[in-house]
Backbone as CSV, one residue per row, in Angstrom:
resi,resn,N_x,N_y,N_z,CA_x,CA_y,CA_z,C_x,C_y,C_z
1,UNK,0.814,-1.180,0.000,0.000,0.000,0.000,0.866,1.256,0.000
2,UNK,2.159,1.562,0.738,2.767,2.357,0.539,3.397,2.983,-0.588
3,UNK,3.903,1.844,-1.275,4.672,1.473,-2.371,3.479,2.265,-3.430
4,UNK,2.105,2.131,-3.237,1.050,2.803,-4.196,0.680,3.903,-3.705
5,UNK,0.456,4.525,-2.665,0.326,5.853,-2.102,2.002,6.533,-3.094
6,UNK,3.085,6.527,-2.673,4.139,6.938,-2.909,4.067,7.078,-4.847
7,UNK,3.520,6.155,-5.265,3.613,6.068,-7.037,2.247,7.259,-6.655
8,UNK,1.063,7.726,-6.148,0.422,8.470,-6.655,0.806,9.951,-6.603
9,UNK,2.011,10.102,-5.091,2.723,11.411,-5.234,3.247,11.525,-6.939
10,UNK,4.033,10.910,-6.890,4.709,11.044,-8.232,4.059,10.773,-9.516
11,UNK,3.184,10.647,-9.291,1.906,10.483,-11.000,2.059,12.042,-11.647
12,UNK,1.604,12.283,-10.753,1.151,13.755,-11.597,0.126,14.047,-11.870
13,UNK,-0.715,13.383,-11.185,-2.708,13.232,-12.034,-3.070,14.535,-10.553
14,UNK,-3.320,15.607,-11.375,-4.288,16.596,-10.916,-5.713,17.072,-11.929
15,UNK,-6.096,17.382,-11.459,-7.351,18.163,-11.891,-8.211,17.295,-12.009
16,UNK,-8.256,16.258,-11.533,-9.560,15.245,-12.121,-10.786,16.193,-11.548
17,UNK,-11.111,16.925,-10.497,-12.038,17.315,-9.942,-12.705,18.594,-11.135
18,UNK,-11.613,19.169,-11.768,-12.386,19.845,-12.714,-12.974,19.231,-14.054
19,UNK,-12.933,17.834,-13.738,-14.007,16.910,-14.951,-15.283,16.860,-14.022
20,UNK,-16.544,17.324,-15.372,-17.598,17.163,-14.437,-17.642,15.219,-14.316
21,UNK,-18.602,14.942,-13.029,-19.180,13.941,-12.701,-20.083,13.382,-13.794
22,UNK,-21.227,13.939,-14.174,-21.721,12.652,-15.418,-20.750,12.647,-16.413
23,UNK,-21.327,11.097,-16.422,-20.194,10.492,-17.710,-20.287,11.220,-19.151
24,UNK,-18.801,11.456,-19.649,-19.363,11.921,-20.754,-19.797,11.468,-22.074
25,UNK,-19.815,9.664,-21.971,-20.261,9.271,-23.461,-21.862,8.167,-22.544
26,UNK,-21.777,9.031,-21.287,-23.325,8.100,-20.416,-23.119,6.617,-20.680
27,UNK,-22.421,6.175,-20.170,-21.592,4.655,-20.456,-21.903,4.359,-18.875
28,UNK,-22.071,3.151,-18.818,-21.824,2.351,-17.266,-20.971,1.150,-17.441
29,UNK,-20.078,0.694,-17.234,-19.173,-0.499,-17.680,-19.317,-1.627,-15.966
30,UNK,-20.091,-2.489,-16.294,-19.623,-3.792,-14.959,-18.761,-4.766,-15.525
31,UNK,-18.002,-4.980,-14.470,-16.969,-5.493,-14.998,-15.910,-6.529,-13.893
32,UNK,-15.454,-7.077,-14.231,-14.284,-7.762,-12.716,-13.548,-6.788,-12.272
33,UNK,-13.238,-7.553,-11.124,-12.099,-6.878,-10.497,-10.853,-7.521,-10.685
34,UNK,-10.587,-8.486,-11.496,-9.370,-8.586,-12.138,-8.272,-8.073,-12.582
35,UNK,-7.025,-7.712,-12.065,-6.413,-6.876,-12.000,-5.552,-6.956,-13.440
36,UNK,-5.781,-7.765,-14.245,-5.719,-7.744,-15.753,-6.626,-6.651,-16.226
37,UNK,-7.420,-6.320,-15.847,-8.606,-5.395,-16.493,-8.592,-4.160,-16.337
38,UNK,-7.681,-3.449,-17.066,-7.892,-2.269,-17.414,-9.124,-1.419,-18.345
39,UNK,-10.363,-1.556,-17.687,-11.525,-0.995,-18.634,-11.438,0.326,-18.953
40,UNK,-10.671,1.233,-19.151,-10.746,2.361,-19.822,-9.496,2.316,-20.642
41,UNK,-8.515,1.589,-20.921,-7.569,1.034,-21.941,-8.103,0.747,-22.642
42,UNK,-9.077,-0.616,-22.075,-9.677,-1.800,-23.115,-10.394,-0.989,-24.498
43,UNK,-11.453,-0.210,-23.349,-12.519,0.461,-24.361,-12.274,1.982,-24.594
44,UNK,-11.179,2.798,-24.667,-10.194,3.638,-24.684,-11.036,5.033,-24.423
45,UNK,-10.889,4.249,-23.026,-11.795,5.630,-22.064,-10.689,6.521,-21.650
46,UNK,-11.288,7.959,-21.218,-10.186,9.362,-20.515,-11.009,9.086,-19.072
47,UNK,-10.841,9.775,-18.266,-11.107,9.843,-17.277,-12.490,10.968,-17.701
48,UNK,-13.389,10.425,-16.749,-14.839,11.367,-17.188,-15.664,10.636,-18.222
49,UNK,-15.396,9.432,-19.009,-16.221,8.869,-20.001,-16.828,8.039,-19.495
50,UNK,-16.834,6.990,-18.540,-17.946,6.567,-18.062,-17.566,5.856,-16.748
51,UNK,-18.601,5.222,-16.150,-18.554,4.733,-14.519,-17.846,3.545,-15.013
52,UNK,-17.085,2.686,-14.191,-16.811,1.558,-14.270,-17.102,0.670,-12.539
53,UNK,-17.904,-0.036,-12.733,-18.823,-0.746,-11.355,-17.776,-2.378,-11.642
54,UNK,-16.855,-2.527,-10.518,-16.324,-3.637,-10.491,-16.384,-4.367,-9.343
55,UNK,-16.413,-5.662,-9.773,-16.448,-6.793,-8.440,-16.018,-8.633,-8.655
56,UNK,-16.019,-9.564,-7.698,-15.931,-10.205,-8.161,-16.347,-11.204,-9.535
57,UNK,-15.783,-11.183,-10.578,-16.832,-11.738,-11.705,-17.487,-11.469,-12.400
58,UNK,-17.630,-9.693,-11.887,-18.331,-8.810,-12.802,-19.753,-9.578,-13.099
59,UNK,-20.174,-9.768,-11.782,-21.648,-10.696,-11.571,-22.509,-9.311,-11.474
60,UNK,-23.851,-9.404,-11.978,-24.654,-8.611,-11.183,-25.522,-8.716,-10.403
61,UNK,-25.052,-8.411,-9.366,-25.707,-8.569,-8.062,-26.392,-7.127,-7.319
62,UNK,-27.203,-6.754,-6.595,-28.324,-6.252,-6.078,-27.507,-5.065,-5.950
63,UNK,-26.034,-5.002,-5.449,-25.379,-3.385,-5.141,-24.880,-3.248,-6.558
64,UNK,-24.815,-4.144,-7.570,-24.329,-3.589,-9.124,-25.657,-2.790,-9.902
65,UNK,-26.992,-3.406,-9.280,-27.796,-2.602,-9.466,-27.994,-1.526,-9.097
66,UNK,-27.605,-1.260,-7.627,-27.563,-0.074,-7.176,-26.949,0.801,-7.555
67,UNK,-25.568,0.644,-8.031,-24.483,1.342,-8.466,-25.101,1.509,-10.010
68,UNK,-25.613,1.001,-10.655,-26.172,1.458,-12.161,-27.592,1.976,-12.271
69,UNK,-28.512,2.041,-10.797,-29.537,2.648,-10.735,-29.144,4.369,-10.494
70,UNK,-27.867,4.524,-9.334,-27.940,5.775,-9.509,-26.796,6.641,-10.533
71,UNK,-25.971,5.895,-11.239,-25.282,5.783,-12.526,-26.584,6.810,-13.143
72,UNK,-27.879,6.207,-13.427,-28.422,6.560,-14.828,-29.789,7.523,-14.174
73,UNK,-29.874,7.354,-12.873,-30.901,8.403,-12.689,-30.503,9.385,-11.532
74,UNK,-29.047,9.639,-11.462,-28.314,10.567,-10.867,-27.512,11.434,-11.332
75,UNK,-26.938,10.454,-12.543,-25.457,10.913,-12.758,-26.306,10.817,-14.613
76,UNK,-26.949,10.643,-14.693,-27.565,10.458,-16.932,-26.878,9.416,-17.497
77,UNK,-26.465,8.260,-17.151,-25.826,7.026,-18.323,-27.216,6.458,-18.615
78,UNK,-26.863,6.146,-20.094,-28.132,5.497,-20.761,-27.717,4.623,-21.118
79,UNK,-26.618,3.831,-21.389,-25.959,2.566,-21.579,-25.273,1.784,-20.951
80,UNK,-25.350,0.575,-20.969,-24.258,-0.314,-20.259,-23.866,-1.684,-20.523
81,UNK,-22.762,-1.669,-20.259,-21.630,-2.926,-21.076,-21.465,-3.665,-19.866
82,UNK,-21.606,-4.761,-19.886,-21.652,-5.986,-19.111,-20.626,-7.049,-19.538
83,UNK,-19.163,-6.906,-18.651,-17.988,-7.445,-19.482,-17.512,-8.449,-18.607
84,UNK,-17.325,-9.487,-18.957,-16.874,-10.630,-18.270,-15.698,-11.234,-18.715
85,UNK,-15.020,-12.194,-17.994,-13.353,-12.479,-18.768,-13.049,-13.897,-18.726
86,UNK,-12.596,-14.553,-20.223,-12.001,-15.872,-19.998,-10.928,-15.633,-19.154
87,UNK,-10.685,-17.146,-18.126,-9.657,-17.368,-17.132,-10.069,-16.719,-15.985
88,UNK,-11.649,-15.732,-15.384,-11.905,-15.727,-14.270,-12.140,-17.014,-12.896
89,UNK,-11.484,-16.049,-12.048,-11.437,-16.792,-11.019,-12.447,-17.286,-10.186
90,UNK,-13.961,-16.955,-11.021,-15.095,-16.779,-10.207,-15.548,-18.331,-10.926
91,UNK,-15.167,-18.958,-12.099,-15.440,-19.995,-12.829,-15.357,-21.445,-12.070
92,UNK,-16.146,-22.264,-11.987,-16.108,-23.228,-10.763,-16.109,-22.997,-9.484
93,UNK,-15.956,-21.689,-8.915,-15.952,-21.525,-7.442,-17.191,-22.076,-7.183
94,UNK,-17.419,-22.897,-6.244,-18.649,-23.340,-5.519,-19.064,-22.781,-4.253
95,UNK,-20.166,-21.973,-4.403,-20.554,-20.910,-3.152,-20.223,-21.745,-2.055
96,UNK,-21.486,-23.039,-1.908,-21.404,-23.542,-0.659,-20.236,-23.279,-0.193
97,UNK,-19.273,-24.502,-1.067,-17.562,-24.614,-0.483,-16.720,-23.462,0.219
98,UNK,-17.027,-22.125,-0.789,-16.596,-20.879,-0.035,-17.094,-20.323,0.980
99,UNK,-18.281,-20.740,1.457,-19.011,-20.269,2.590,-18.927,-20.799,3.949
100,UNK,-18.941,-22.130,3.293,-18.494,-23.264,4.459,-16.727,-22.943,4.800
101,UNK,-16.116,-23.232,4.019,-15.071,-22.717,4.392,-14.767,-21.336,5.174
102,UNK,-14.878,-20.449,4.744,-15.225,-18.966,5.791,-15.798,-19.481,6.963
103,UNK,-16.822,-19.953,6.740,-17.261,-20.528,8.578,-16.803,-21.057,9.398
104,UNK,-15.486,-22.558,9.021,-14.649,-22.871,9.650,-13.658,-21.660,10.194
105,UNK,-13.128,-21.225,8.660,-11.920,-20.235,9.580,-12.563,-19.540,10.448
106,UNK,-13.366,-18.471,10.483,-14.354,-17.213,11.196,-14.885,-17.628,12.144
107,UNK,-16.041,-18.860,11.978,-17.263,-19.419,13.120,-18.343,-18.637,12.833
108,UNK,-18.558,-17.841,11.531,-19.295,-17.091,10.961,-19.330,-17.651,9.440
109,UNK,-20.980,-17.975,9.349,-21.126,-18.001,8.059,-21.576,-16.538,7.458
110,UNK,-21.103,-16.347,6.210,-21.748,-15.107,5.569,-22.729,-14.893,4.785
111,UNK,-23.333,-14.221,5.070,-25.049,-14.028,4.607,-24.896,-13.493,3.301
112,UNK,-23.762,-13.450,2.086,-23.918,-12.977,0.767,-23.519,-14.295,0.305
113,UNK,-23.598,-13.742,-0.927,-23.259,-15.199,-1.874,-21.699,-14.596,-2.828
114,UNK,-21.061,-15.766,-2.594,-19.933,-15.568,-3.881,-20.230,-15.248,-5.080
115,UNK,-21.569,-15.925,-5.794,-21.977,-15.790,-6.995,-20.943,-16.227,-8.053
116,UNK,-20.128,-17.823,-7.572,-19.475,-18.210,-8.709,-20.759,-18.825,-9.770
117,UNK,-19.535,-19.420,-10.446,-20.685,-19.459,-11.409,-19.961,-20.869,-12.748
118,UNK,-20.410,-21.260,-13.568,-19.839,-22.692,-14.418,-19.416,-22.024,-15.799
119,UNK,-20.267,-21.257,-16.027,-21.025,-21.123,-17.591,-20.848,-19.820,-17.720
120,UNK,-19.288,-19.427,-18.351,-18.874,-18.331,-18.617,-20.422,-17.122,-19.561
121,UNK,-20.614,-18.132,-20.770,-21.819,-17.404,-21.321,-23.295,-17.404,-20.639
122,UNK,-23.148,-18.178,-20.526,-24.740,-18.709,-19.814,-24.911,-17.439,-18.239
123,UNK,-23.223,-16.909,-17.666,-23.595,-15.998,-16.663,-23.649,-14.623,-17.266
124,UNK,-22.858,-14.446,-18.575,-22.906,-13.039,-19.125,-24.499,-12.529,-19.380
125,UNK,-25.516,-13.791,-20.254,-26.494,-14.016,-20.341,-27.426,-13.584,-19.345
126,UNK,-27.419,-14.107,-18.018,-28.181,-13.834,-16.928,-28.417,-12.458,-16.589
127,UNK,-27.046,-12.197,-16.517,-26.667,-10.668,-16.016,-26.978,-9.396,-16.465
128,UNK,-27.365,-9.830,-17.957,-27.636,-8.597,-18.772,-29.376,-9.074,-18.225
129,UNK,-29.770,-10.255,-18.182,-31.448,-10.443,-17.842,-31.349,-9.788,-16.809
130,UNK,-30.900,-9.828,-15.238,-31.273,-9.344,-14.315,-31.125,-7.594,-14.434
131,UNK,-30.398,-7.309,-15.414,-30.313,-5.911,-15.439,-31.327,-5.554,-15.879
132,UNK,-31.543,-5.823,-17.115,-33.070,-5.666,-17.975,-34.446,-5.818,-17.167
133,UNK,-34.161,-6.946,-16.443,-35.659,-6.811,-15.662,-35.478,-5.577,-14.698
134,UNK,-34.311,-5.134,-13.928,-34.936,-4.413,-12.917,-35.542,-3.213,-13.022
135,UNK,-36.695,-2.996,-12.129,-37.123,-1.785,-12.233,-36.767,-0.579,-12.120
136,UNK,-35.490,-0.389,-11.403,-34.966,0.202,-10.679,-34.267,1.291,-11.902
137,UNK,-33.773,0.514,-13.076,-33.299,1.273,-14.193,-34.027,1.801,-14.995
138,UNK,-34.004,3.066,-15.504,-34.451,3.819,-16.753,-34.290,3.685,-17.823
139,UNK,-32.879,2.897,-17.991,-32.682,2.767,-19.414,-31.981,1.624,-19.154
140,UNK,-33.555,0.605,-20.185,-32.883,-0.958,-20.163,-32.884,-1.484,-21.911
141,UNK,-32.948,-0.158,-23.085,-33.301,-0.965,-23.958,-31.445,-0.706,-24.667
142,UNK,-30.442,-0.401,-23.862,-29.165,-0.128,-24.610,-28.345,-0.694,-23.641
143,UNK,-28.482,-2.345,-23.233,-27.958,-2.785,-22.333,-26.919,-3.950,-23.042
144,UNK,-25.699,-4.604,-23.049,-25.163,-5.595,-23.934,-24.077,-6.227,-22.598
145,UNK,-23.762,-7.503,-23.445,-22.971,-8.518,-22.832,-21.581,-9.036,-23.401
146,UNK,-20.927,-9.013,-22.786,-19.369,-9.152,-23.386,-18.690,-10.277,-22.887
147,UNK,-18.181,-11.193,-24.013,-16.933,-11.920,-22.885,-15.711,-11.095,-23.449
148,UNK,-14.810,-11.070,-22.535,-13.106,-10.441,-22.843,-12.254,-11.727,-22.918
149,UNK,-11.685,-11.985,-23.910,-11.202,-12.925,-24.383,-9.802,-12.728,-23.922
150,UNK,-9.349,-13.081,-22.655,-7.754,-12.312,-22.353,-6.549,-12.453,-23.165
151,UNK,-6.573,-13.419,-23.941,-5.291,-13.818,-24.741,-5.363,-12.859,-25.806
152,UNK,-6.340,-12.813,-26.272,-6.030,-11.568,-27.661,-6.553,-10.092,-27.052
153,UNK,-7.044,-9.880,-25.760,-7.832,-8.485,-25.725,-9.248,-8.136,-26.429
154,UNK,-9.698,-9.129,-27.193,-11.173,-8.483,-27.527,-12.300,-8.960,-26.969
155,UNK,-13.032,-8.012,-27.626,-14.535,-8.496,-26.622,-15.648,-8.937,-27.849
156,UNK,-16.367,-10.350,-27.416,-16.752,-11.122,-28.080,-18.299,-10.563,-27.821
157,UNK,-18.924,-10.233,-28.349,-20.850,-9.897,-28.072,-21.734,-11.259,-27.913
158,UNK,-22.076,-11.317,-26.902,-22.473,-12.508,-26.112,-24.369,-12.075,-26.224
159,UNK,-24.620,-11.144,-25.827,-26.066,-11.040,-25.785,-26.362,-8.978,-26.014
């Protein structure tokens, strides 16, 4: 952590605060937290072009909704890219196993779910459904699904 505090003295990145807050191409990007994943490289964003909502697996789950409910009726994004990655680590994880396990170490089971998952497409699939159904969003008819293919860098249109 030091070692990254110390690289941000020496960046040089000022002024972000004089970029306004809504995005400027109204983009919402979910995505992993894979530290391969540079999503504003990938999709050759500046700083200010759109939200990027990351987590394990780039699943969407109830706070990815949250985070893209007030994305689009706070901040104006009318679109969103739903990007997922061959070689995630979320692929075969078996909730139970991870839960149960946490409970041994802790003596606490945890009341969320891992949300691994088998079916690289079959979860990109879901995810763009659970987005689409919720009510919660304004704009569900410019919603899409991506796998990121890590060996070459592109993104394959899944749904």
């Amino acid at each position: 952590m030091e070692q990254a505090i110390e690289r941000n003295r020496n960046a040089g990145v000022s002024g972000l605060g004089e970029i306004p807050a809504p995005p400027r191409r109204r983009l919402a990007v979910v995505t992993c937290m894979d530290a391969r994943i540079d999503a504003h490289r990938l999709l050759g964003l500046e700083p200010g072009d759109a939200h990027v909502i990351r987590n394990a697996g780039g699943v969407v789950t109830d706070d990815v909704i949250r985070s893209v409910a007030v994305s689009q009726r706070k901040l104006g994004t009318r679109e969103v890219m739903l990007i997922q990655h061959t070689g995630c680590g979320m692929i075969g994880l078996s909730d139970d196993e991870f839960r149960s396990e946490l409970e041994r170490e802790t003596g606490v089971r945890p009341a969320w779910s891992a949300e691994g998952f088998r079916d690289l497409e079959q979860e990109v699939r879901q995810g763009v459904e659970r987005l689409r159904r919720s009510p919660f969003l304004l704009h569900r008819d410019a919603i899409a699904g991506f796998v990121l293919e890590l060996e070459s860098g592109l993104l394959r249109r899944v749904v």
